[in-house]
C-alpha positions in Angstrom: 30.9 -17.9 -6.4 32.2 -21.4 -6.4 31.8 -23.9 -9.2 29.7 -21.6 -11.1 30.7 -20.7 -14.9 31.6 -17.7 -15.6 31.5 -16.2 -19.3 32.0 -12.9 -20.2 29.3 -10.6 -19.8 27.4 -13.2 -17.4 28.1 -13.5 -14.2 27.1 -17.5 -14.1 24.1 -17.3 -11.3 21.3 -16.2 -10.7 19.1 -15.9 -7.9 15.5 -18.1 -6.9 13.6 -16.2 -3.9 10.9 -18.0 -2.4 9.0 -16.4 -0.5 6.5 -18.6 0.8 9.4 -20.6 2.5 11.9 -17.8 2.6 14.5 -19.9 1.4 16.8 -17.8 -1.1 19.2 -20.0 -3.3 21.5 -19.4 -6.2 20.9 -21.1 -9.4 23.9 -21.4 -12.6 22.5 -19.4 -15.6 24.4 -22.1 -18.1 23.4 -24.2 -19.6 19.6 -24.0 -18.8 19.6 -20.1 -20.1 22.2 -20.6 -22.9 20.2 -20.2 -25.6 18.3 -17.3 -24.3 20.8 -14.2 -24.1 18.9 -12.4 -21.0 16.2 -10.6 -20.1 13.0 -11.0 -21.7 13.9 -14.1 -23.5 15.2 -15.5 -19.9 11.8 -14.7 -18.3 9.6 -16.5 -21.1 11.2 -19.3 -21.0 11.2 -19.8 -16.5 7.2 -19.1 -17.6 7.1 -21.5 -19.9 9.1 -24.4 -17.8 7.4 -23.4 -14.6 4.1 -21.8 -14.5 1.0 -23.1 -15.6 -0.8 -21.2 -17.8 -3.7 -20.7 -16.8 -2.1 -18.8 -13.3 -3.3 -15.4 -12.7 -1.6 -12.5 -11.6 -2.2 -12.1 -7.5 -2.0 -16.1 -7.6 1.3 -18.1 -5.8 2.2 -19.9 -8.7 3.3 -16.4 -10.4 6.0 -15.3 -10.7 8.5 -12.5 -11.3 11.2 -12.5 -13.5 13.7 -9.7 -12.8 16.7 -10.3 -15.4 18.8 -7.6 -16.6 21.2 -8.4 -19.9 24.6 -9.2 -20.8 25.4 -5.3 -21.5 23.9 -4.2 -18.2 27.0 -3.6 -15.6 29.6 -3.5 -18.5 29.6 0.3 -19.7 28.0 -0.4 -23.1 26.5 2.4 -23.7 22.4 2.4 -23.3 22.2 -0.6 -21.4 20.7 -0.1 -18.1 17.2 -1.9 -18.6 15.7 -3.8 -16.8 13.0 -6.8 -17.7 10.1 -7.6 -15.2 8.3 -10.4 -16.9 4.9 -11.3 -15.1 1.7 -12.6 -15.8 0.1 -9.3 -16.7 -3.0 -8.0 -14.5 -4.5 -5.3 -16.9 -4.8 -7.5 -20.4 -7.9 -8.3 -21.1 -10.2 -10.3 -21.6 -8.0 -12.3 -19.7 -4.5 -11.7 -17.8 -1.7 -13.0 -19.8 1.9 -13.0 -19.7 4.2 -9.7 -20.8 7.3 -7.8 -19.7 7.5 -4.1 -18.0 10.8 -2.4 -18.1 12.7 -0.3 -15.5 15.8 2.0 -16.1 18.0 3.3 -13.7 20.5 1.7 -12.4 19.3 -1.3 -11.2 20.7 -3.9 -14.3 23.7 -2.9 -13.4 24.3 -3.3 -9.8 22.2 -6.4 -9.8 25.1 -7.8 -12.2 27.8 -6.3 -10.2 26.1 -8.2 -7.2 27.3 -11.4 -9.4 23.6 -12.0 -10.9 22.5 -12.7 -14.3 18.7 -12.5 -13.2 16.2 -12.8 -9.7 13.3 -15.8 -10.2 10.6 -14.7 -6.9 7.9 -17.0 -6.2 5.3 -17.9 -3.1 4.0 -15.2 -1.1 5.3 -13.9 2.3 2.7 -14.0 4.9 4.4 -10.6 6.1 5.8 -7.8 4.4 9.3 -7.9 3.2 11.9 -6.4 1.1 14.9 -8.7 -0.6 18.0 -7.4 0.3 21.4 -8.2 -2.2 24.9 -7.5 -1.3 27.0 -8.9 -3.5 26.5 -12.6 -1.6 24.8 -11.9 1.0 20.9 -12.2 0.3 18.2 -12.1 2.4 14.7 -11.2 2.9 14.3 -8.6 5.9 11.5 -7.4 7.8 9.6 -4.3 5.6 6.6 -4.0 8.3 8.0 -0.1 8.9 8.3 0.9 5.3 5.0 -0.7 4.5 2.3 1.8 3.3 5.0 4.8 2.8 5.2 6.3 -0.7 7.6 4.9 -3.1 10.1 8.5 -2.3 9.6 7.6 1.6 10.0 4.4 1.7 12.8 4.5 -0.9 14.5 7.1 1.6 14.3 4.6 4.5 15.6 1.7 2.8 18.5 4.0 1.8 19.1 4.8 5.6 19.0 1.3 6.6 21.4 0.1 3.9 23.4 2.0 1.9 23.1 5.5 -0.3 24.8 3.6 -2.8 22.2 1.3 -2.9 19.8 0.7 -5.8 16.1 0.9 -4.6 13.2 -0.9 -6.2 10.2 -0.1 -4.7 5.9 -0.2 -4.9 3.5 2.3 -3.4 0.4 2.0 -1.5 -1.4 1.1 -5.1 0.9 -2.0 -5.6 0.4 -3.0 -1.6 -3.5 -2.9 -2.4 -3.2 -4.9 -5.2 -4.4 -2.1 -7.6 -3.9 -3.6 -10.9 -2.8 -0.2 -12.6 0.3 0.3 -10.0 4.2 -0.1 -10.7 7.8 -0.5 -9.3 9.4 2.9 -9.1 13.5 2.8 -8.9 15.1 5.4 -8.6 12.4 7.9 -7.9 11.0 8.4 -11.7 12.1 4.7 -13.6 8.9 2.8 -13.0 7.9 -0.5 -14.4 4.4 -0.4 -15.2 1.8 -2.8 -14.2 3.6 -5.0 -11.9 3.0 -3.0 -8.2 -0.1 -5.5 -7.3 1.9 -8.5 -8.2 5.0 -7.2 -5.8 2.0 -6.2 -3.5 0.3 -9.8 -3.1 3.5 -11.5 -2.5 4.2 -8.8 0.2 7.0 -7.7 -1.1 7.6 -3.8 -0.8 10.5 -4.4 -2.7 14.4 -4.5 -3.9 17.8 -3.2 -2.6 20.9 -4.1 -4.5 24.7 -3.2 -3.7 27.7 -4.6 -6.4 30.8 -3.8 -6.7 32.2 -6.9 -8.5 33.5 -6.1 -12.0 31.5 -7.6 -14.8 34.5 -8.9 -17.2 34.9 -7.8 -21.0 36.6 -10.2 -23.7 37.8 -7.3 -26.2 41.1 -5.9 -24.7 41.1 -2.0 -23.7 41.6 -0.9 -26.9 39.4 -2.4 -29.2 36.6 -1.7 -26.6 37.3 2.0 -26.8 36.8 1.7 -30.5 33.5 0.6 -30.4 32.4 2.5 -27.8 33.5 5.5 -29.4 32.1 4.0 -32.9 28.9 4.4 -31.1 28.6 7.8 -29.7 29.5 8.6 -33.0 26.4 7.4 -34.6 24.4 9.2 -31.5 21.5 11.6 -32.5 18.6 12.2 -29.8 16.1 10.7 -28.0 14.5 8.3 -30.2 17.6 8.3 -32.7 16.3 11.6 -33.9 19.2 12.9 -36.0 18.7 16.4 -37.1 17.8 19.5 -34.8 14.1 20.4 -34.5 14.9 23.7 -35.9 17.1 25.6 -39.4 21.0 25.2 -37.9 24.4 26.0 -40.4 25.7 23.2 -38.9 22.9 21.3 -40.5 22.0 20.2 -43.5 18.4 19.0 -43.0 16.1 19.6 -39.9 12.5 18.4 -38.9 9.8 20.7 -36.5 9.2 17.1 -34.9 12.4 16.4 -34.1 13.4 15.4 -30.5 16.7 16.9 -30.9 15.2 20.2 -29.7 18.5 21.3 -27.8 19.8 24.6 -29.8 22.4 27.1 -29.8 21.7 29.7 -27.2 19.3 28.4 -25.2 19.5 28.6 -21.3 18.5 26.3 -18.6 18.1 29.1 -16.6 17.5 26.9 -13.0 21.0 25.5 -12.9 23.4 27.2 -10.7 25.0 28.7 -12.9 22.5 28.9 -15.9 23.6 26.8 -18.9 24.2 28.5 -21.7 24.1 26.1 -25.3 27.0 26.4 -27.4 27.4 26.5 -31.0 28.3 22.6 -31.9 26.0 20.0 -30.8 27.7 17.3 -32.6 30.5 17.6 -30.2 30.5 14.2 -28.1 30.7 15.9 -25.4 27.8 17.6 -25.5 25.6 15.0 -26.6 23.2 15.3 -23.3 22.5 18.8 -24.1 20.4 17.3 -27.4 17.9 16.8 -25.3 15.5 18.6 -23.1 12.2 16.3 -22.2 11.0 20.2 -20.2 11.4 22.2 -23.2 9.4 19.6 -25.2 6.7 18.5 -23.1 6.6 21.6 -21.3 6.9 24.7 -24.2 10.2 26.4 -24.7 9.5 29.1 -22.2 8.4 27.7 -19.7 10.2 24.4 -20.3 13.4 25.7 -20.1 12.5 28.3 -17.3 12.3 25.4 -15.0 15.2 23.5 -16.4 18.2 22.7 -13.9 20.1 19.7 -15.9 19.4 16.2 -17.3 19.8 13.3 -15.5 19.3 9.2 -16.8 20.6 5.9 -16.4 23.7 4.1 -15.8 26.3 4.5 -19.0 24.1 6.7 -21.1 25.4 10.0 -22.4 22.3 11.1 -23.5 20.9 11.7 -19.8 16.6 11.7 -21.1 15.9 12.8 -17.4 15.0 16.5 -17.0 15.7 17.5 -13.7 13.5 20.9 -13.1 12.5 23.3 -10.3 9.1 24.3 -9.9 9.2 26.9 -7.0 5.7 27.9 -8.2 4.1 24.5 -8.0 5.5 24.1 -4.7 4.1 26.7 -2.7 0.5 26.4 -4.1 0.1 22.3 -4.1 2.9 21.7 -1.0 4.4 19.5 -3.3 8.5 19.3 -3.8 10.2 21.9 -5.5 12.5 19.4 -7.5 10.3 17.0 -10.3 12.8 14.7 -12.3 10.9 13.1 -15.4 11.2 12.2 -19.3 8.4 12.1 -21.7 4.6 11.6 -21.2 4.9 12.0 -17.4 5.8 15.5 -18.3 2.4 16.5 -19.6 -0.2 14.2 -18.3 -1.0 15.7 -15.8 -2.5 18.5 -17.7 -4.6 15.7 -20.0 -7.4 15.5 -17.1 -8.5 19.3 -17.5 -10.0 19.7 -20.7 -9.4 23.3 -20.7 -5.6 23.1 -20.6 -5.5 19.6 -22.0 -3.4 20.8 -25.3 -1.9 23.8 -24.0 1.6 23.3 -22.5 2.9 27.0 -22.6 0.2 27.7 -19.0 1.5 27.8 -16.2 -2.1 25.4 -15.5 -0.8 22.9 -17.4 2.5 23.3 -16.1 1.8 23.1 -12.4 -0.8 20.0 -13.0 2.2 18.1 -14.7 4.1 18.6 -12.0 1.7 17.5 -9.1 0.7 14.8 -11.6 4.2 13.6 -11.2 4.9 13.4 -8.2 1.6 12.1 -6.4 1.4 8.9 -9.3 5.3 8.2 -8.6 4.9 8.4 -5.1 1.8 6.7 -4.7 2.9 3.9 -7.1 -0.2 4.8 -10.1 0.3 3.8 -13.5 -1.0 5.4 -16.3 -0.5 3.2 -19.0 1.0 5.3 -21.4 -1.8 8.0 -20.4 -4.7 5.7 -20.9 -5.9 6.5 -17.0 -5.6 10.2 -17.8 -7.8 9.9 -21.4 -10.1 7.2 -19.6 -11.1 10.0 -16.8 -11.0 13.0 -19.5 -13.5 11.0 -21.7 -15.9 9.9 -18.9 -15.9 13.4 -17.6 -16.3 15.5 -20.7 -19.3 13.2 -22.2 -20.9 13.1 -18.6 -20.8 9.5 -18.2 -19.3 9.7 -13.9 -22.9 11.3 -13.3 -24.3 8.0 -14.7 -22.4 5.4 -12.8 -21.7 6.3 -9.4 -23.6 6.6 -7.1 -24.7 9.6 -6.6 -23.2 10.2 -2.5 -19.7 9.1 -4.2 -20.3 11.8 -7.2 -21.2 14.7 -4.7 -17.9 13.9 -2.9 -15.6 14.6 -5.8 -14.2 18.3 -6.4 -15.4 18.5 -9.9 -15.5 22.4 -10.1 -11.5 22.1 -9.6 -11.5 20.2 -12.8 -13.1 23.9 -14.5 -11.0 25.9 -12.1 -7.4 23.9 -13.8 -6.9 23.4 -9.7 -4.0 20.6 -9.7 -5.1 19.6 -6.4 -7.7 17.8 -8.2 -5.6 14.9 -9.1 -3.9 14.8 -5.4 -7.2 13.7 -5.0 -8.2 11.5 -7.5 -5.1 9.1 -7.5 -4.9 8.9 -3.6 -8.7 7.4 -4.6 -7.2 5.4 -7.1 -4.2 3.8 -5.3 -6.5 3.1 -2.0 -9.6 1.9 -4.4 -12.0 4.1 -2.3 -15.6 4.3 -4.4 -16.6 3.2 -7.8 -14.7 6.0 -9.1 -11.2 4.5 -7.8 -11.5 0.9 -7.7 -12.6 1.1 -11.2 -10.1 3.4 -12.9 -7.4 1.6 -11.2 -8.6 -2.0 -13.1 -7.8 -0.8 -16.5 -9.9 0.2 -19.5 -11.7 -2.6 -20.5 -12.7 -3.7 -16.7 -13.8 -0.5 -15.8 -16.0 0.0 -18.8 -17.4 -3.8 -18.9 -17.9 -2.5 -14.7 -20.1 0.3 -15.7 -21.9 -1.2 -18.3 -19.7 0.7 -21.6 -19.4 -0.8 -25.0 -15.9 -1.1 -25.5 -16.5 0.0 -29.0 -17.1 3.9 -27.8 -13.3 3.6 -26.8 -12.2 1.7 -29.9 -13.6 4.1 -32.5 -13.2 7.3 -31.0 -9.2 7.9 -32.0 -9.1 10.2 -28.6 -8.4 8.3 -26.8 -5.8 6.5 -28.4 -7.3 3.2 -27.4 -6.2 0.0 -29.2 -7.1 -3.3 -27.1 -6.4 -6.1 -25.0 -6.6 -3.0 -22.4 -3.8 -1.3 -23.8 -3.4 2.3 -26.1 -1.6 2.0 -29.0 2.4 2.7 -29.3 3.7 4.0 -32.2 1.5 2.6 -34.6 -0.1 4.1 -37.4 0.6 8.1 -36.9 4.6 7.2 -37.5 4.8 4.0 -39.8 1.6 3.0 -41.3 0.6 -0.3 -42.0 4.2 -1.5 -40.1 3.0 0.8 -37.1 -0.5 -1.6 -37.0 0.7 -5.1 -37.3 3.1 -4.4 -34.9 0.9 -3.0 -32.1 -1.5 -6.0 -32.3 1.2 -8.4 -31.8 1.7 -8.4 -28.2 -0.1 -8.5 -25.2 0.4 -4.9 -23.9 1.7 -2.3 -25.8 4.7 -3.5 -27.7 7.1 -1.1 -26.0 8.8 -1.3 -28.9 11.1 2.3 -30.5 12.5 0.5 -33.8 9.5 2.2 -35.7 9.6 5.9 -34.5 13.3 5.7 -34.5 13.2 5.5 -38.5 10.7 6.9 -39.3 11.0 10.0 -37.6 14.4 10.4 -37.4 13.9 13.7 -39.2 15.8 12.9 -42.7 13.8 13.6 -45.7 11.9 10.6 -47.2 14.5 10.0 -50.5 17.0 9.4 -47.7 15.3 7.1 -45.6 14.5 5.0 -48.9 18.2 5.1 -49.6 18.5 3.7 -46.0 16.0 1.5 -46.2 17.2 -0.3 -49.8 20.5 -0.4 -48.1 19.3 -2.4 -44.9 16.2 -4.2 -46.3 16.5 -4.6 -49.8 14.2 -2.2 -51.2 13.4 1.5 -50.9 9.4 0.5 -50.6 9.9 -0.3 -47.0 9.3 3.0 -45.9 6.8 5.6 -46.8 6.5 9.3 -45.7 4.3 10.0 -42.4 0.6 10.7 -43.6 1.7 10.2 -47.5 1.3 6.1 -47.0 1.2 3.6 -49.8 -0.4 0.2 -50.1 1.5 -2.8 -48.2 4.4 -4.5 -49.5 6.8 -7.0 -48.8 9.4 -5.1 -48.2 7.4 -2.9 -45.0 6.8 -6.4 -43.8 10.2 -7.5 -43.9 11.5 -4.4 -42.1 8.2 -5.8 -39.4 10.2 -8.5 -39.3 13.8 -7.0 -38.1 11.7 -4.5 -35.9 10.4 -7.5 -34.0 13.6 -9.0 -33.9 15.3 -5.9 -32.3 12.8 -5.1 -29.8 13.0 -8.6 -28.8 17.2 -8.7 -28.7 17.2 -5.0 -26.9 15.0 -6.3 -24.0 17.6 -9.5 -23.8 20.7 -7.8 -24.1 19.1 -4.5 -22.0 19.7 -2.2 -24.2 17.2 0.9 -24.6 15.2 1.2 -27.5 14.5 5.0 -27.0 18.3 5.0 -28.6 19.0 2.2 -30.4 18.9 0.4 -33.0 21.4 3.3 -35.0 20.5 2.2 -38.3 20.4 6.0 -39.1 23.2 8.5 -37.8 23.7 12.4 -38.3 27.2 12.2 -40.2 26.7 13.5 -43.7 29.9 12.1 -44.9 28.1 8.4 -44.5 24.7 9.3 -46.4 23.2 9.5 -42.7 23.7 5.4 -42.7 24.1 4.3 -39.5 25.3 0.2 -38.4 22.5 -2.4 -38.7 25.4 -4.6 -36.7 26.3 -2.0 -33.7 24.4 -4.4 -31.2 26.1 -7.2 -32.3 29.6 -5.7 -32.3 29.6 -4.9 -28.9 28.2 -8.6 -28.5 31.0 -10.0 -29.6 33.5 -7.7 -28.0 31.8 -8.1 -24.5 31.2 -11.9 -25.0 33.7 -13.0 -27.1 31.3 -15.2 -29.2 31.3 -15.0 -32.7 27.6 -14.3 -33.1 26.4 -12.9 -36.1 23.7 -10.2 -36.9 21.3 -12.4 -38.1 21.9 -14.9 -35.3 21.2 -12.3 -32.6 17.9 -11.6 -34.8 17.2 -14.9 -35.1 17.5 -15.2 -31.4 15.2 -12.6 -30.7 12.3 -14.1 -33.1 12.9 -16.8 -30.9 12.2 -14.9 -27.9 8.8 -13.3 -29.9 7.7 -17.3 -31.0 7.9 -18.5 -27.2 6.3 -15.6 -26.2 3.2 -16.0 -28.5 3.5 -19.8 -27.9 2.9 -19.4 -24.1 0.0 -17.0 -24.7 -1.6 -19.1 -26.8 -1.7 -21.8 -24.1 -3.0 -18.8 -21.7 -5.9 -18.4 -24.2 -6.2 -22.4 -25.5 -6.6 -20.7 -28.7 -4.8 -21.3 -32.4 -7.0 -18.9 -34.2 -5.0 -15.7 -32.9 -5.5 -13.7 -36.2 -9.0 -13.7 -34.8 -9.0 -13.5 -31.4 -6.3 -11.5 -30.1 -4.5 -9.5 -33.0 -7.3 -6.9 -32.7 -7.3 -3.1 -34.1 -9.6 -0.5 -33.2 -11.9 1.0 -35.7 -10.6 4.3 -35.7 -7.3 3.9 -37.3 -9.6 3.5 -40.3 -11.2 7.3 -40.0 -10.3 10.4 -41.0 -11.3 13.8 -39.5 -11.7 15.6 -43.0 -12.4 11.8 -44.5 -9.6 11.9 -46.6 -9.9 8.4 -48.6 -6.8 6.4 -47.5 -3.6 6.4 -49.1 -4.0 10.3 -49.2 -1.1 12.5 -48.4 -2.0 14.1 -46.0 -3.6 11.7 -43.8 -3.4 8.5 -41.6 -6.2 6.4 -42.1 -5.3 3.3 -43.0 -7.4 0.9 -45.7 -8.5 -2.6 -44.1 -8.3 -5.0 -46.8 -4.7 -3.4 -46.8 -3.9 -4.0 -43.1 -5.7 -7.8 -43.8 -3.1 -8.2 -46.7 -0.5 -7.2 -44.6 -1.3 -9.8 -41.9 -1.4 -12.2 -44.9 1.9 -11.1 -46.3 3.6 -11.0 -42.6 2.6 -14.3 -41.3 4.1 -16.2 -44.5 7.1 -13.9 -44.5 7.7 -15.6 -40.9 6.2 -19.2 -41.7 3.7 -19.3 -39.2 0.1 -20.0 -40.5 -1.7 -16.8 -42.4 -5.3 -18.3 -41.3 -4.3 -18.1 -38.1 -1.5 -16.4 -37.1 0.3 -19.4 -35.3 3.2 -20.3 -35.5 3.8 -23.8 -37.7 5.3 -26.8 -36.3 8.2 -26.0 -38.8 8.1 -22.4 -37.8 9.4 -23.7 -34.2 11.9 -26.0 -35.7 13.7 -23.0 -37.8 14.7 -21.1 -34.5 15.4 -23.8 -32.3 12.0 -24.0 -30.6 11.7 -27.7 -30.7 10.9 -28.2 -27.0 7.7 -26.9 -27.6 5.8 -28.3 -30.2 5.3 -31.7 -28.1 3.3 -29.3 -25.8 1.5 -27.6 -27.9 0.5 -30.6 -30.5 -1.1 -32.2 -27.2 -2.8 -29.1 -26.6 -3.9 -28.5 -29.9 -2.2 -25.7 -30.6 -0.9 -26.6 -33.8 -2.5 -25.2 -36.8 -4.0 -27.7 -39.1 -2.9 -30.4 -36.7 
């Protein structure tokens, strides 16, 4: 760790792997990175120096850009993600650049290895895994472990380095360059999309042992305080601050609500069973908020096969339901112990139209588990649960019986489909991850590929709200079922799904809609910011504006690695505030772990810089100014209604699209860049410190009206 310059949060280095050469050296972070915080934001901007953009994803010349964040490795609370940044292999039309993310541990004792971030380039002409201890680093020999399953090979490593170790690993869908594969760490945190790129560099993947201190500028005390500032403001998963359900110690509460952990409930699989107590506001018990089983899963059954919750490094909240499905595991031979959050919990059931919506079966049950495990281990993605609706949708409208061939259709166990046999999808995702038929190679490309394959308009996918399509191969994410015209603009804005919590964790917080407009006026000038969930109004500035600052903290939460299923805690469960929670929590801790006097708005302002580079570099992937046009696409289907309720009805969802035009109009001024367009302005660059870029993109003709 000689000559290199330490700061405060930032261990000073960072690591370049090449694997062509197999030379591994160690690069400073400052002052090439100083403007760029960490993790996403660090991984644009190695793209933009040093990869031409016209590089696809199984190429050389890409790249992967592991950087954790200033938080990760420090205790601040929620701050174990991970950025992968990549040139995507499922966007379409084209591949283009974009970030997955990974929980875990593995931020952390990357830092605590004394690294701020992990540049890999080349390709290995044999399979390999990069070891890290602390400064030792090398590339070792992964010929054994190549072609196990993630848990296998994860296992193996573990026995050849340390049980302390954090494991990154693909499956046999990333080593056979399946496009829909990802990195699995830690058994269930996966980053989706990026297997095939691991797999053509022949890297199987990542083990990392720290133990250096990461160092903290605040002294003990003041560190306590705003650690302890921020549990307070702690709801549930997705900052959902009331219980799901009437409680005395209550004042409000909302069906939706993730904060489904109540009084008397039992997690009857944990040895002993867990009783729930009266107070859930209790610090203390803030894990126990929580219970993905019960939720995904129904509350019988859910909590049935609950043990405990398990998550990431320094998070109370523990989003990970550990369960035990002694049923599952006798009929399908699978492992008795499934530890998940969210969609992975019910996806599994989507393929079988017959249980598709019915979580209380033990069907559905069962296929969620198998589900689970045989994607995790075999490295699948399912892109949000596009795969699963993708395969649903071909089957129910009979469109497999008219593109494969007809040997390959007689092969497949359809009747298991009608029978809700789980076994089914053993089957179909070992197809999947080894591209065996039409069937495999074709689901494992991504929507758009497999229906421009089979001869599909992409329009039956982009009008038919099922299946939850939006485009550029991706579904949509929060868009506008929980924040209207907001929910839209955002989801078009990116190259994959935006990943991106800031909207859901407002809007459906669970507080009724006079106190979110209280909120709201406080933190954005103006109660119109926000509307109810199905009672929508037409745009404003005000919605667009709070676009704005959503952008900005997705953006600054994928730098810092901070999780955006919990923050930002603009909304809080105390009462005695008016349920207003800190706008400026992310930037306190900042400045207590950095010692920089950074403000709010200049850790905003950083991450609109982050979001400008990012849409800079793609619009040299795409030589294309006319964006608005050509890549900020919604599907048709946002603009329907089942009972064809006009929009701007309460009651439903369907937006109006001269509104969503107008709000493209009123966002795209509101940020300076060109409302024609959608790209950024030479000036726009210039505001946030972009200036390195517009001699680039002025000789590529990528500045509007230029």
């Amino acid at each position: 760790m000689d000559n290199i310059q330490k700061r405060y949060g930032y261990t000073g280095q960072g690591l370049r792997v090449n694997l062509t050469t197999g030379k591994i050296t160690k690069e400073p972070t400052f002052p090439r990175f100083k403007d760029e915080i960490g993790g996403t934001a660090l991984g644009y901007r190695v793209f933009w120096d040093e990869v031409p953009p016209k590089t696809q994803p199984l190429d050389e010349a890409n790249k992967l850009v592991i950087a954790p964040g200033p938080f990760s490795g420090s205790g601040a609370l929620c701050s174990s993600r991970t950025s992968i940044t990549t040139i995507y292999p499922t966007i379409y039309p084209m591949p283009m650049i974009a970030s997955a993310h990974i929980g875990g541990d593995m931020a952390a004792r990357l830092k605590q290895a004394g690294y701020d971030f992990i540049i890999i380039e080349g390709k290995s002409e044999k399979p390999v895994y990069l070891y890290i201890n602390n400064d030792e680093v090398e590339l070792r020999d992964a010929k054994g472990i190549w072609g196990q399953g993630t848990r296998r090979a994860q296992q193996m490593l573990a026995d050849q380095t340390s049980p302390m170790a954090s494991i990154a690993v693909i499956g046999p869908a990333g080593e056979n360059l399946v496009p829909m594969s990802v990195l699995i760490s830690a058994r269930q945190h996966s980053g989706g999309g990026v297997g095939s790129v691991f797999g053509s560099k022949k890297l199987k993947g990542v083990v990392i042992i720290g133990d250096q201190p990461i160092h903290i500028h605040a002294d003990k005390k003041e560190w306590q305080k705003i650690t302890e500032r921020n549990i307070d403001l702690f709801g549930s998963l997705n900052q959902h601050v009331v219980p799901s359900a009437p409680n005395p110690l209550f004042e409000f509460w909302a069906p939706g609500s993730r904060w489904n952990g109540m009084p008397g409930n039992v997690w009857q699989k944990a040895n002993p069973p867990i009783t729930l107590g009266e107070d859930m506001r209790s610090p203390n018990k803030i894990s126990y908020r929580w219970c993905a089983s019960q939720f995904f899963l129904g509350k019988p059954q859910g909590l049935k096969i609950q043990v405990r919750n398990n998550g990431c490094y320094s998070c109370p909240l523990r989003c990970y339901s550990i369960v035990e499905d002694e049923e599952a595991a006798a009929r399908y031979h699978i492992n008795k112990m499934t530890e998940q959050t969210c969609m992975s919990l019910y996806f599994g059931r989507v393929i079988f139209p017959k249980i598709a919506t019915k979580r209380d079966l033990p069907a559905a049950r069962q296929a969620s588990m198998v589900g689970i495990q045989t994607m995790d281990d075999l490295g699948v993605w399912c892109n949000y649960g596009q795969l699963h609706r993708d395969f649903k949708k071909m089957y129910v409208k009979g469109l497999w019986k008219k593109v494969l061939p007809e040997k390959e259709y007689n092969s497949i166990p359809w009747q298991k489909i009608e029978d809700c046999d789980a076994s089914f999808l053993q089957d179909l995702f070992q197809r999947i991850a080894y591209r065996q038929g039409e069937m495999g190679k074709w689901l494992g490309e991504s929507t758009p590929y497999m229906l421009g394959h089979f001869g599909i308009p992409e329009s039956d996918w982009s009008t038919d709200k099922s299946t939850n399509y939006w485009g550029l191969g991706h579904p949509k994410h929060h868009a506008n079922e929980d924040d209207g015209q907001v929910g839209v603009v955002l989801n078009c804005l990116y190259n994959r799904d935006p990943m991106c919590h800031g909207t859901v964790n407002f809007t459906r917080s669970g507080l009724p809609i006079n106190v979110k407009k209280q909120i709201a006026e406080h933190f954005w000038g103006s109660g119109d910011a926000v509307d109810e969930v199905g009672d929508y109004t037409p745009t404003n500035e005000a919605k667009m504006r709070r676009l704005r600052w959503i952008i900005c903290r997705k953006e600054l939460h994928d730098m810092l690695g901070l999780c955006s299923w919990m923050a930002p805690w603009v909304v809080s469960p105390n009462k005695s505030e008016n349920y207003i929670g800190d706008d400026d929590m992310e930037g306190k801790v900042y400045r207590a772990l950095t010692g920089r006097n950074t403000t709010a708005k200049q850790l905003d302002d950083a991450g609109f810089r982050a979001f400008t580079l990012h849409r800079a570099y793609t619009m040299r992937e795409m030589n294309e100014v006319n964006m608005r046009k050509n890549h900020d696409f919604y599907p048709a289907w946002i603009f329907t209604d089942a009972k064809d309720k006009p929009a701007f009805t309460k009651g439903t969802i369907r937006m109006d699209q001269g509104d969503i035009e107008k709000s493209f109009d009123i966002f795209f001024k509101l940020i300076n860049w060109d409302p024609a367009t959608g790209a950024p302005t030479e000036q726009a660059y210039k505001d946030i410190n972009l200036e390195f870029v517009i001699p680039v993109m002025q000789k590529e003709g990528l500045i509007p009206g230029k």
